[in-house]
C-alpha positions as CSV (number, residue, x, y, z in Angstrom):
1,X,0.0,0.0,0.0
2,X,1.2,3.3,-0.7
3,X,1.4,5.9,2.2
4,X,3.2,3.1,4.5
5,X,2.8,2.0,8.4
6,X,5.0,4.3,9.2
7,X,3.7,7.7,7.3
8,X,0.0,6.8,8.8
9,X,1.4,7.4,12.5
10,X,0.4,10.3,13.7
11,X,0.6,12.3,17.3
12,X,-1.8,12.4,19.5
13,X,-2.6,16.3,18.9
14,X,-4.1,15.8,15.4
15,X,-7.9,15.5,14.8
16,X,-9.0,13.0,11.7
17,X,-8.3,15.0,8.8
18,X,-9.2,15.4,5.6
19,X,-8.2,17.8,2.6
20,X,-11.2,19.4,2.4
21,X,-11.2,20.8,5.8
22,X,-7.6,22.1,4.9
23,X,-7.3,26.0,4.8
24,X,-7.7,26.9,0.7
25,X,-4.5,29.6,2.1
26,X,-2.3,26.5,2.9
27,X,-3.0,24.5,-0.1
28,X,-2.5,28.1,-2.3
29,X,0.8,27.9,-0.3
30,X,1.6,24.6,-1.3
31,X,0.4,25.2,-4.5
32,X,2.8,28.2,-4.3
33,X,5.7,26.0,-4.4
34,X,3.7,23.0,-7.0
35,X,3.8,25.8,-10.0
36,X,7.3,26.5,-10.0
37,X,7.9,22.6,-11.3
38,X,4.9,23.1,-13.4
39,X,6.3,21.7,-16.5
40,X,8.2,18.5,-14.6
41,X,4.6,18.4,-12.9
42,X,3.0,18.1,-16.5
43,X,5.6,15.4,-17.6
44,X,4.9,13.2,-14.4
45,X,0.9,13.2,-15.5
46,X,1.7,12.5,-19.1
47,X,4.4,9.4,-18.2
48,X,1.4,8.2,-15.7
49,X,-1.6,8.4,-18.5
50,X,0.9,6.7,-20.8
51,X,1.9,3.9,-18.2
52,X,-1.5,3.5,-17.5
53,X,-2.6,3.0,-21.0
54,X,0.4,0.3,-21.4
55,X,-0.6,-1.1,-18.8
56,X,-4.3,-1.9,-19.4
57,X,-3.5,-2.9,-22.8
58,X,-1.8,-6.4,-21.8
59,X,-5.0,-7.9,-21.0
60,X,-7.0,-6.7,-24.1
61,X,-4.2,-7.6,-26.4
62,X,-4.4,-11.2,-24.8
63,X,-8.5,-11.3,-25.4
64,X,-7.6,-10.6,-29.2
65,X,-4.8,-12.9,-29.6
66,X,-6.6,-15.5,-28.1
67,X,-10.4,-15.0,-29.8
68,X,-9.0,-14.0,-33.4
69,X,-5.6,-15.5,-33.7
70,X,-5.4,-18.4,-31.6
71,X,-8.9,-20.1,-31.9
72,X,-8.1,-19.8,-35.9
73,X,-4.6,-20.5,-35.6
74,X,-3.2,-17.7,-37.1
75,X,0.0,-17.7,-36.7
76,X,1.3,-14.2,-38.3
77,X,-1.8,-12.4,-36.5
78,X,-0.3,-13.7,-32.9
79,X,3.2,-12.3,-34.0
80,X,1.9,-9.3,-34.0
81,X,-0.1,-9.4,-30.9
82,X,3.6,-10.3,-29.4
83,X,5.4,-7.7,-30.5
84,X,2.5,-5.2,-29.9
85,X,2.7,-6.8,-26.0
86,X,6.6,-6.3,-25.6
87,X,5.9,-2.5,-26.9
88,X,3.3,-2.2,-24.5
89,X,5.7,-3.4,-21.2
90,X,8.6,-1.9,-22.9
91,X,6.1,1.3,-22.7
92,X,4.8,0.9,-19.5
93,X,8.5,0.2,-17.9
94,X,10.4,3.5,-19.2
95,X,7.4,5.7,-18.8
96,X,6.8,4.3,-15.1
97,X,10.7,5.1,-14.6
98,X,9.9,8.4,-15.8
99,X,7.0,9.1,-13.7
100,X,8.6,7.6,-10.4
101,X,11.6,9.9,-10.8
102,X,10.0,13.2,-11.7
103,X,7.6,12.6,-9.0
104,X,9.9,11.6,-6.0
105,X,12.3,15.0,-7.8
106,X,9.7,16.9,-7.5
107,X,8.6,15.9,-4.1
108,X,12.0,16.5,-2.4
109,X,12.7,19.5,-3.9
110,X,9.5,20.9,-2.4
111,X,10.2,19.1,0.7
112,X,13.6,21.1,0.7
113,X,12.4,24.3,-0.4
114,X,9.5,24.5,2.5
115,X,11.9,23.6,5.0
116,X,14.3,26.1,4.2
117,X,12.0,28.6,3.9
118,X,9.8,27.6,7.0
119,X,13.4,27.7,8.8
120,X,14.5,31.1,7.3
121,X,10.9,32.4,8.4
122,X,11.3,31.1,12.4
123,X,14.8,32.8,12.8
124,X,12.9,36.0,11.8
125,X,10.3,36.1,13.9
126,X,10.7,37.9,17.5
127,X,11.6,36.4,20.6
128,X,8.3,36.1,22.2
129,X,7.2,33.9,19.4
130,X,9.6,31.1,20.9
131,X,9.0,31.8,24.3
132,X,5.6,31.0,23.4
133,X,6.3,27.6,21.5
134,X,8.2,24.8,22.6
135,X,11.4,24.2,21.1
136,X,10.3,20.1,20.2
137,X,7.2,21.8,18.3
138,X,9.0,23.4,16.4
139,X,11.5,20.9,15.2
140,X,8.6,18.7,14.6
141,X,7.2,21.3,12.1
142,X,10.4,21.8,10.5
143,X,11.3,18.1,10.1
144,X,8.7,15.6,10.5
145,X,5.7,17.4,9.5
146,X,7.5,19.1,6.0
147,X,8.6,15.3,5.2
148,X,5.0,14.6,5.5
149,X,4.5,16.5,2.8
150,X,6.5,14.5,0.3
151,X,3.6,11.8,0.2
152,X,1.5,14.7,-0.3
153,X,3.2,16.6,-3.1
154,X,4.7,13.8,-5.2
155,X,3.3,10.2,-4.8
156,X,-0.1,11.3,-3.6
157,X,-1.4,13.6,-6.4
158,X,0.0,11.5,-9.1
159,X,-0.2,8.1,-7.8
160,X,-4.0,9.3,-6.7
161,X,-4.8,10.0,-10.4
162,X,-2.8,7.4,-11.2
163,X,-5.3,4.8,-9.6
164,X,-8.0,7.0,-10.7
165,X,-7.2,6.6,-14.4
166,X,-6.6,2.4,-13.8
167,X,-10.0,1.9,-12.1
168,X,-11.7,3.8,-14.7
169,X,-9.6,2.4,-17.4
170,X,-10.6,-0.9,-16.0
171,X,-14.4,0.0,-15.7
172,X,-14.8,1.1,-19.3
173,X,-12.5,-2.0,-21.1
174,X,-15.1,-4.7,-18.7
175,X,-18.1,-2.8,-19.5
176,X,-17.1,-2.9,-23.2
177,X,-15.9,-6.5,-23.1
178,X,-19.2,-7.8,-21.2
179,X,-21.7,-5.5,-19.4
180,X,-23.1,-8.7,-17.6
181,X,-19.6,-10.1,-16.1
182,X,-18.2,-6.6,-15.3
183,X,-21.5,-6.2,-12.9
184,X,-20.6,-9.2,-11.5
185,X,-17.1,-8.5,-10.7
186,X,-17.8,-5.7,-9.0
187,X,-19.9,-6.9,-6.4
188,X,-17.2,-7.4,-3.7
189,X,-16.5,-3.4,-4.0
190,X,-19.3,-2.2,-1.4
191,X,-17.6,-4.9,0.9
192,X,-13.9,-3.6,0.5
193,X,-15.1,0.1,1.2
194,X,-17.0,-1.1,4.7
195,X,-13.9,-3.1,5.9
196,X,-11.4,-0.5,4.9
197,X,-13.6,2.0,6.3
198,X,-14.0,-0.3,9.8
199,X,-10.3,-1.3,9.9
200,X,-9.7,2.7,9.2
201,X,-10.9,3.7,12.5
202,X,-9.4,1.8,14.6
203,X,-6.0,1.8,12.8
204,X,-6.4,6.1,13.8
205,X,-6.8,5.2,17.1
206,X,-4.8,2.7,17.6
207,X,-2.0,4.8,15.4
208,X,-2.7,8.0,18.0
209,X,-1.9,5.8,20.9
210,X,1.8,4.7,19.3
211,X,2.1,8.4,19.0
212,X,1.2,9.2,22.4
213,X,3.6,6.4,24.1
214,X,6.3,7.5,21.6
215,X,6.2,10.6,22.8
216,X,6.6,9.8,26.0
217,X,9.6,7.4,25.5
218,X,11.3,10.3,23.2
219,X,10.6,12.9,26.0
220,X,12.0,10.8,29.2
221,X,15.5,9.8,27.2
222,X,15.8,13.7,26.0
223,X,15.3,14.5,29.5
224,X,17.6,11.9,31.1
225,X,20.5,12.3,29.1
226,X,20.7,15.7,29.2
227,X,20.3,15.6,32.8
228,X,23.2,12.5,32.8
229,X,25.4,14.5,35.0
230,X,22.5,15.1,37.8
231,X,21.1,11.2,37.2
232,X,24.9,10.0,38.0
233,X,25.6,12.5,40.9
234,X,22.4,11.2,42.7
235,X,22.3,7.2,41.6
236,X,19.4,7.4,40.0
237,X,20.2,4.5,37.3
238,X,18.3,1.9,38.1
239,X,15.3,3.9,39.2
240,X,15.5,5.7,35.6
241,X,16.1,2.6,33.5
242,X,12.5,0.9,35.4
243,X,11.1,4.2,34.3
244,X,12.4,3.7,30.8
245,X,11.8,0.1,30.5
246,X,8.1,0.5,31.3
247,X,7.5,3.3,29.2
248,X,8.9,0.9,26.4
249,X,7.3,-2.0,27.2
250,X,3.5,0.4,26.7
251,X,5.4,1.7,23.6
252,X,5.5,-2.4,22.1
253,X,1.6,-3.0,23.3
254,X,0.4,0.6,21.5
255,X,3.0,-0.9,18.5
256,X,1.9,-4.8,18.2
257,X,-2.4,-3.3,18.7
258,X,-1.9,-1.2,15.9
259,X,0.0,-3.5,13.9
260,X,-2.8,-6.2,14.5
261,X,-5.5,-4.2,12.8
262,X,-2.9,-3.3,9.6
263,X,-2.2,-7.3,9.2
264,X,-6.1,-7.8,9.0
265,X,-6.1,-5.7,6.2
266,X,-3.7,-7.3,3.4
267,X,-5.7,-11.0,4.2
268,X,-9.4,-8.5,3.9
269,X,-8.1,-7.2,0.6
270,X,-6.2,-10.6,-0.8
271,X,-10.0,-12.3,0.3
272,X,-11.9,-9.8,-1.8
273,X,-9.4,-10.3,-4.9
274,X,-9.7,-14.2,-4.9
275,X,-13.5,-14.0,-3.9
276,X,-13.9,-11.9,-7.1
277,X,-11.7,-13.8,-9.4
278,X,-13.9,-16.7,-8.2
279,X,-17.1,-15.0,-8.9
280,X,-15.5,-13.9,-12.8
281,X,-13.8,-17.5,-13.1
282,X,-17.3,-19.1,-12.0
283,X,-19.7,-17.1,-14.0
284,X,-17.8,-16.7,-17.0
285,X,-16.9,-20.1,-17.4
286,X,-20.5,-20.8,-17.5
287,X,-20.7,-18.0,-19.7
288,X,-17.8,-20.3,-21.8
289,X,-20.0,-23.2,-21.4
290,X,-22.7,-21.8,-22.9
291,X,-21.2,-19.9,-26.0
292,X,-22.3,-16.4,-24.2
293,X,-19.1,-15.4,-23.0
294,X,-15.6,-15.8,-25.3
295,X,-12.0,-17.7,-23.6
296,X,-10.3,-14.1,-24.6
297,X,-12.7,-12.4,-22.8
298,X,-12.6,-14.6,-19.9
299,X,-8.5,-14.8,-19.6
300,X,-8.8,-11.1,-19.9
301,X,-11.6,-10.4,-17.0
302,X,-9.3,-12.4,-14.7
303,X,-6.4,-10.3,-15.8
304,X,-8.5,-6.8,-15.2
305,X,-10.2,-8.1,-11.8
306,X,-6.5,-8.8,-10.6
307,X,-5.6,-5.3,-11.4
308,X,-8.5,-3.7,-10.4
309,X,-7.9,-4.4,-6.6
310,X,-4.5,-3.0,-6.5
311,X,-5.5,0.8,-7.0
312,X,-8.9,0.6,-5.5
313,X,-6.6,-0.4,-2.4
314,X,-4.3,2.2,-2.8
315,X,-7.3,4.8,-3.0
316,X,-9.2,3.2,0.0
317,X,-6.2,3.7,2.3
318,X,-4.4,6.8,0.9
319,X,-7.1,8.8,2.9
320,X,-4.4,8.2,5.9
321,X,-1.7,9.7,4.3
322,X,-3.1,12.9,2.8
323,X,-5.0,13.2,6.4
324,X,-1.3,13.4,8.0
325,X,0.5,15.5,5.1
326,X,-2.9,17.8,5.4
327,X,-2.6,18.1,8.9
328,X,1.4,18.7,8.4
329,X,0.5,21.5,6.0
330,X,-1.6,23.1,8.1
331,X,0.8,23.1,10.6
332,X,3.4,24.3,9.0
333,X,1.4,27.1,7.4
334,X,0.1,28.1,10.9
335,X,4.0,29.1,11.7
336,X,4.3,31.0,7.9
337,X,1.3,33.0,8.5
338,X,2.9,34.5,11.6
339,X,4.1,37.8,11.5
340,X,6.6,39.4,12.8
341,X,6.4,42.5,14.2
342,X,9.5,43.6,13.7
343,X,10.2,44.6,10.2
344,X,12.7,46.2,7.7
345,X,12.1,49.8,7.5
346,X,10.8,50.7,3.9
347,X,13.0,53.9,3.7
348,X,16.1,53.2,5.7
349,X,18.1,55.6,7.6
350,X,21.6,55.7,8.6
351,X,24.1,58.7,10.4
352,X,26.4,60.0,8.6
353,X,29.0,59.4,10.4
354,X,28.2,56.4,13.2
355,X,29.4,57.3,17.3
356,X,27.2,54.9,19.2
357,X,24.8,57.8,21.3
358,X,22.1,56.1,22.6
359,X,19.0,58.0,23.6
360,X,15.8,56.6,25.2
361,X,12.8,59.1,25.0
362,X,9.8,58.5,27.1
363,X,10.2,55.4,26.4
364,X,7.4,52.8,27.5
365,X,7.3,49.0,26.8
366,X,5.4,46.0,28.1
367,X,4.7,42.5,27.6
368,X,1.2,42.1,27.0
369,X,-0.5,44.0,29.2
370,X,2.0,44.2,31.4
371,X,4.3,47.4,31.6
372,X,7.8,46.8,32.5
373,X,9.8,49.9,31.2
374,X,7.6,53.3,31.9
375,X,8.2,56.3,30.7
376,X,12.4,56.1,30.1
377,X,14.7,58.9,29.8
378,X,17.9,58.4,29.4
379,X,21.5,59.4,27.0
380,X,24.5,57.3,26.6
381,X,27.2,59.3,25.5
382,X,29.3,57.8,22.8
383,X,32.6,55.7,24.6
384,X,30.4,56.2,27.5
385,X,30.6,52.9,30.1
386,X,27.2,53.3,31.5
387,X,26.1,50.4,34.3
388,X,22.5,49.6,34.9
389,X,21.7,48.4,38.4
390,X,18.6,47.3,39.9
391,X,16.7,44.4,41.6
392,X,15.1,41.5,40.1
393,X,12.3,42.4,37.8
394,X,13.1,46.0,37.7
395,X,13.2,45.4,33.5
396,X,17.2,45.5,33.4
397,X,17.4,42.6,30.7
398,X,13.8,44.1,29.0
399,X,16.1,47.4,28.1
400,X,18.9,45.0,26.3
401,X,15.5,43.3,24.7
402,X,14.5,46.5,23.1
403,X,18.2,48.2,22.3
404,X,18.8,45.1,20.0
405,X,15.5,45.4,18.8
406,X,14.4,41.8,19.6
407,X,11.4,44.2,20.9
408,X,9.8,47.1,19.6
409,X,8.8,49.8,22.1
410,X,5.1,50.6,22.7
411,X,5.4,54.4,23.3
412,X,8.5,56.9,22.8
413,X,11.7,56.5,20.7
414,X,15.2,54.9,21.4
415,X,17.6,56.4,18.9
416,X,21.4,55.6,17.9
417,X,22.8,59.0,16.9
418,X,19.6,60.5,16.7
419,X,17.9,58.1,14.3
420,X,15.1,55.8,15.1
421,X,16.0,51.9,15.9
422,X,13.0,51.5,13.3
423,X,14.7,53.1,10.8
424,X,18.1,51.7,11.3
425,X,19.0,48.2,8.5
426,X,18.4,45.1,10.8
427,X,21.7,44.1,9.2
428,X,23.7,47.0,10.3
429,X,21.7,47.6,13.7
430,X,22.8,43.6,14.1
431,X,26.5,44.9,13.2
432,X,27.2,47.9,14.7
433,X,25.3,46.4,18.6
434,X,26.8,43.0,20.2
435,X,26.1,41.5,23.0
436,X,28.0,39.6,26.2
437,X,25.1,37.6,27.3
438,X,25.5,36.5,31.5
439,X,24.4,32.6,30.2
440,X,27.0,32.1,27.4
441,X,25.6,29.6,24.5
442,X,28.5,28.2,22.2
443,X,28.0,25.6,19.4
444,X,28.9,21.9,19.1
445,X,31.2,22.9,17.2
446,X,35.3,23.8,17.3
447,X,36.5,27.3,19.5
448,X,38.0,28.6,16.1
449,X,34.3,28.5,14.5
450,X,32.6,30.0,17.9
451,X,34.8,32.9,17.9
452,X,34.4,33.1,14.3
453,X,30.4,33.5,14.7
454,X,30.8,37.1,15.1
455,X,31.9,38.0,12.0
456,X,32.3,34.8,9.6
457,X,35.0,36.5,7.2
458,X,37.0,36.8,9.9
459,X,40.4,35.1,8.9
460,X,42.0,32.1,11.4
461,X,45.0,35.0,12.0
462,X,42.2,37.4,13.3
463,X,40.4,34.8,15.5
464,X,43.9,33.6,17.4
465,X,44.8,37.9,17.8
466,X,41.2,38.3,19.3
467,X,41.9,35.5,21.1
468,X,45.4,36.7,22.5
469,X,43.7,40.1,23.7
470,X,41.3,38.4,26.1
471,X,44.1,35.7,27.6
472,X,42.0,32.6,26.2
473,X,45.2,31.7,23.9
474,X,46.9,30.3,26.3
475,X,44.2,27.7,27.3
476,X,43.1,27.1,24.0
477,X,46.6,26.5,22.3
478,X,47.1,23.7,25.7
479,X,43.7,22.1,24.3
480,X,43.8,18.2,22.3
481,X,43.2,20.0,19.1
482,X,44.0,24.0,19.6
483,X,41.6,26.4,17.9
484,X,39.8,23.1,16.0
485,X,38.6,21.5,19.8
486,X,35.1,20.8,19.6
487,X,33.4,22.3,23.0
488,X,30.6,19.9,23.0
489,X,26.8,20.8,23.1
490,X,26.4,24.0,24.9
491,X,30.4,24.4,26.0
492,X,30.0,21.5,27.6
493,X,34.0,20.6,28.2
494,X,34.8,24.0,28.9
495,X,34.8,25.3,32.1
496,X,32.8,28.3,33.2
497,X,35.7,30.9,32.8
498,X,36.8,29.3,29.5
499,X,33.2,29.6,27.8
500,X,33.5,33.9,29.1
501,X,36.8,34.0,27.6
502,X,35.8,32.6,24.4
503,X,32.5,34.8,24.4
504,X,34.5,37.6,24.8
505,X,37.1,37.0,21.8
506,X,33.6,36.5,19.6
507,X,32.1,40.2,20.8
508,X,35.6,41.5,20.1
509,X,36.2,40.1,16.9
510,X,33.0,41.4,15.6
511,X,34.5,45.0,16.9
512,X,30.4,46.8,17.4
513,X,30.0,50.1,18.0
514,X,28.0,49.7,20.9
515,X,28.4,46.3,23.6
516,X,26.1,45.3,25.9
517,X,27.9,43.3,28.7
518,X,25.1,41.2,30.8
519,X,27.2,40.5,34.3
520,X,29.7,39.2,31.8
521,X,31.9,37.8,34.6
522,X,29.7,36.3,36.4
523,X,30.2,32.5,36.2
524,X,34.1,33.0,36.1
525,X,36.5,32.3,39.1
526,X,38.7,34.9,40.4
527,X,41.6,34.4,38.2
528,X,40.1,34.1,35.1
529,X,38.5,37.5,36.3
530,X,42.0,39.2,37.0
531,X,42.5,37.9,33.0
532,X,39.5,39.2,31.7
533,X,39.2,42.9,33.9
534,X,42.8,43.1,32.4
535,X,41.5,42.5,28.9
536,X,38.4,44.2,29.5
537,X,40.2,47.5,28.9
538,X,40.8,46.6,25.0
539,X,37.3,45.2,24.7
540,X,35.9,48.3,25.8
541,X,38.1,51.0,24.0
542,X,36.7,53.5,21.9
543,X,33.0,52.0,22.1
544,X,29.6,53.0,23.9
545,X,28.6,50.3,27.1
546,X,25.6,49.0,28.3
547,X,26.7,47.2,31.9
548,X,24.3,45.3,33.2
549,X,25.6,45.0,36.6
550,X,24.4,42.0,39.0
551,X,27.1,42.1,41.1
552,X,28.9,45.5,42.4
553,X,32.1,44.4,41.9
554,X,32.3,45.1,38.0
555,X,31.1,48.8,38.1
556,X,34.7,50.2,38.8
557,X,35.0,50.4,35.4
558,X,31.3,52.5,35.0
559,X,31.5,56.2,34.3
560,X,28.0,56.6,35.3
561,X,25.3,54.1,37.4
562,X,21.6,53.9,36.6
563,X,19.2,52.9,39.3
564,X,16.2,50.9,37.6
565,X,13.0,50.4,39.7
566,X,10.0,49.0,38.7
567,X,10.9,50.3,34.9
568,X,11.8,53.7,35.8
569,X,15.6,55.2,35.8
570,X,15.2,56.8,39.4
571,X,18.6,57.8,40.0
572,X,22.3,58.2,38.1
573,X,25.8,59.5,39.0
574,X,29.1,57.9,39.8
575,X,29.7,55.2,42.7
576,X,30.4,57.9,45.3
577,X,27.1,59.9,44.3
578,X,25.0,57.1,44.7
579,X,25.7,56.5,47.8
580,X,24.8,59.7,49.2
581,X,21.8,60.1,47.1
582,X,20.1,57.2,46.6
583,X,18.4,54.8,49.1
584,X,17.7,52.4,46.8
585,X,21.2,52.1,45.7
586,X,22.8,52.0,48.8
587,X,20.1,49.0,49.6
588,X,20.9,47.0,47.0
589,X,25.0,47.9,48.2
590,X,24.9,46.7,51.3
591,X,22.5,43.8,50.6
592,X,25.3,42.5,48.1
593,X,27.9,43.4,50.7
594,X,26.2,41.6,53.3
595,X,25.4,38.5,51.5
């Protein structure tokens, strides 16, 4: 059957679906991507309508050759009919090559083009789009449910006319042949339809529960293993593997009960075939018998009833797989259709002459309808250090959120040199602001290639000088494999300090205007902090900083403190100031102090 056992699973999530409850706006975005292979597209249908016709001339040829050649012994007349046969297979072969191969192109090209599009699309869309969605969802869309669609956009439209042209094909050569026998023959249908349709059901449910326990499998090992180092620290092995093992074991009973109701259906379907060649066989022998009914015709009913099974199969079933690649669509068009609100500017505007001032006016931003920054004022000089302190909520990491534009704001304007954020190139606002994040992500992948992140035409020469300036040469060059040392999935065999070091070369080797350090030391011992405050110098020469301060320590470096509160910039001025001015400040001082 086309559509396999494996295509037909489907999660738990997904309601019985059909395409005629799909959104006309996904299929005119499938259909989007269908007419740019529109000419492949029309080869595919015209190989199919060609195979088909080869196909369903085997059995007629053999009706002639036996009723006006071989009854009469002609001899010449069946050498004909044999060469006429070979043509036809020879026909039916190349053009079914044809057909298979266009499709399955066509298909994966699609396949690929959605995918890279549906992936280009998510890393566009704003941050609270993902804090929203679940990172598995998401993969799911962009894997599993775009190669749903390759049933969908290559083996299901053709193959579905495909049987569509056989059946009728069939109809019309048995009605011609003999009205009386072709009736007959048909009789099993209404009884395939009821058992397919029976079988169907519980082949969804049973199909939604291997989803379900699947799920649940895949979610406890993801969870486990990347908890390995907690699961070993607290000997939780055996207790973990029960949990695992009986999780499994479901897994195998929701596996072998769907599995049960797909073996009934091949012995349904082989029944109805031999039931109906018996039926033909029986009543057209008689037919024989009595002179009503010619041998050609008979040898050739059997031939066509044989066929005729195979596709009305094929379209019985195939009602799974377009119910999974139609749900898939509409999945993955529910993540196009999103919007983001952050867009390109449609006339750009860029300074002159770039210094990296930074101006918030009244600036007001929430999430929902919740306000978190109210009513800002504030101007960042350019080569300014300005630190940012404040307690836990008071929307210190909000005001990176909305400098880098992952946020627009609600009310006022922030500026760079005067000119709106909204009217800045995301490319060049991307470029000329980095920023030193206080939970440092690095890819699986080697140091040379994390540094290089930050600007990608950066040359190996460039990466090892960045990476001299912030002391994280010497541990790298002591490393298995230097610069080419893999870090492992999130940084994994560094250490805390070595994963700030690196982060830092990356910020400096993309050399921004304006850097936006998040407690950038946090996480790092005291020596590597001696290295880095001694580097910190060079990183921040001749550039405009954002310091988000969490700890007190770092804002010797600050020409001017902020004191956030509940979104609103209560209080600047140096250290000293601060102290004697603001109660909140020395609060949050001697609280640090104390603690």
């Amino acid at each position: 059957m086309r559509g396999g056992f494996g295509r037909r699973i489907r999660s738990g999530e997904e309601e019985d679906f059909s395409l005629k409850q799909l959104d006309k706006r996904a299929l005119k975005f499938l259909f989007k991507y269908l007419k740019r292979h529109k000419i492949k597209l029309s080869v595919a249908i015209i190989s199919m309508v060609i195979m088909t016709l080869a196909s369903l001339a085997g059995p007629f040829l053999i009706k002639i050759a036996v009723d006006e050649y071989i009854m009469v012994g002609d001899l010449e007349g069946l050498t004909l009919i044999f060469a006429l046969m070979v043509g036809a297979y020879g026909a039916h072969w190349l053009f079914s090559y044809f057909q298979t191969y266009i499709s399955n192109w066509i298909g994966h090209t699609i396949v690929g083009d959605i995918r890279e599009d549906l992936y280009e699309h998510l890393q566009d869309l704003p941050i609270d789009f993902y804090n929203k969605h679940s990172t598995g969802d998401m993969m799911a869309r962009v894997t599993h449910d775009v190669n749903a669609l390759s049933d969908l956009v290559s083996t299901g439209f053709v193959h579905l006319l495909s049987d569509f042209f056989v059946i009728i094909g069939i109809v019309i050569i048995m009605l011609y042949l003999n009205v009386q026998l072709a009736l007959v023959s048909f009789i099993t249908i209404p009884f395939i339809f009821f058992i397919v349709y029976y079988l169907g059901k519980k082949m969804r449910v049973a199909y939604r529960d291997v989803r379900e326990r699947l799920a649940d499998l895949n979610a406890d090992v993801e969870q486990n293993l990347s908890g390995i180092r907690l699961v070993q620290a607290l000997n939780r092995e055996n207790i973990n593997t029960g949990k695992f093992s009986k999780l499994s074991w479901k897994n195998l009973k929701a596996n072998l009960k769907a599995a049960t109701y797909f073996s009934l259906l091949f012995p349904v379907m082989t029944l109805s075939k031999v039931f109906g060649e018996a039926l033909v066989l029986g009543y057209g022998g008689w037919g024989v018998v009595q002179g009503t009914v010619s041998l050609g015709v008979l040898i050739a009913f059997m031939d066509y009833v044989r066929r005729f099974f195979g596709p009305l199969a094929d379209m019985s079933q195939v009602y799974n797989t377009y119910q999974s690649a139609g749900a898939s669509l509409d999945r993955i068009y529910e993540y196009m259709e999103v919007e983001s609100p952050i867009h390109e500017p449609e006339e750009p505007e860029v300074p002159e002459n770039l210094q990296g001032k930074v101006s918030f006016e009244d600036v007001t931003f929430g999430y929902d309808d919740e306000v978190i920054i109210n009513d800002l004022n504030l101007e960042i000089q350019p080569g300014e250090i300005f630190a940012l302190v404040g307690q836990t909520g008071a929307g210190k990491t909000t005001i990176v959120n909305i400098i880098t534009r992952l946020y627009d704001v609600d009310e006022g304007r922030l500026t760079i040199d005067g000119v709106d954020l909204r009217r800045y190139p995301m490319k060049l606002l991307r470029k000329i602001i980095s920023v030193v994040p206080q939970n440092i992500f690095l890819f699986d992948t080697s140091i040379k290639e994390n540094i290089r992140f930050g600007r990608p035409d950066a040359s190996d020469e460039e990466i090892v000088q960045v990476a001299k300036e912030v002391h994280a040469h010497e541990f790298i060059k002591n490393l298995p494999e230097g610069y080419e040392t893999r870090v492992g999935e999130e940084g994994v065999k560094l250490s805390g300090g070595q994963k700030q070091l690196v982060s830092f070369a990356r910020a400096m080797l993309a050399d921004p205007k304006i850097l936006i350090l998040d407690e950038a030391t946090s996480s790092v011992d005291a020596y590597t902090e001696v290295m880095i405050q001694d580097a910190m110098d060079k990183l921040l020469e001749k550039r405009t900083v954002l310091m988000i301060a969490h700890r007190f320590a770092t804002l010797n470096k600050a020409d001017r403190i902020g004191v956030l509160k509940k979104g609103r910039l209560i209080d600047t001025g140096s250290h000293e100031e601060l102290m004697e001015s603001s109660e909140v400040f020395k609060r949050l001082y001697e609280k640090q102090k104390g603690g």
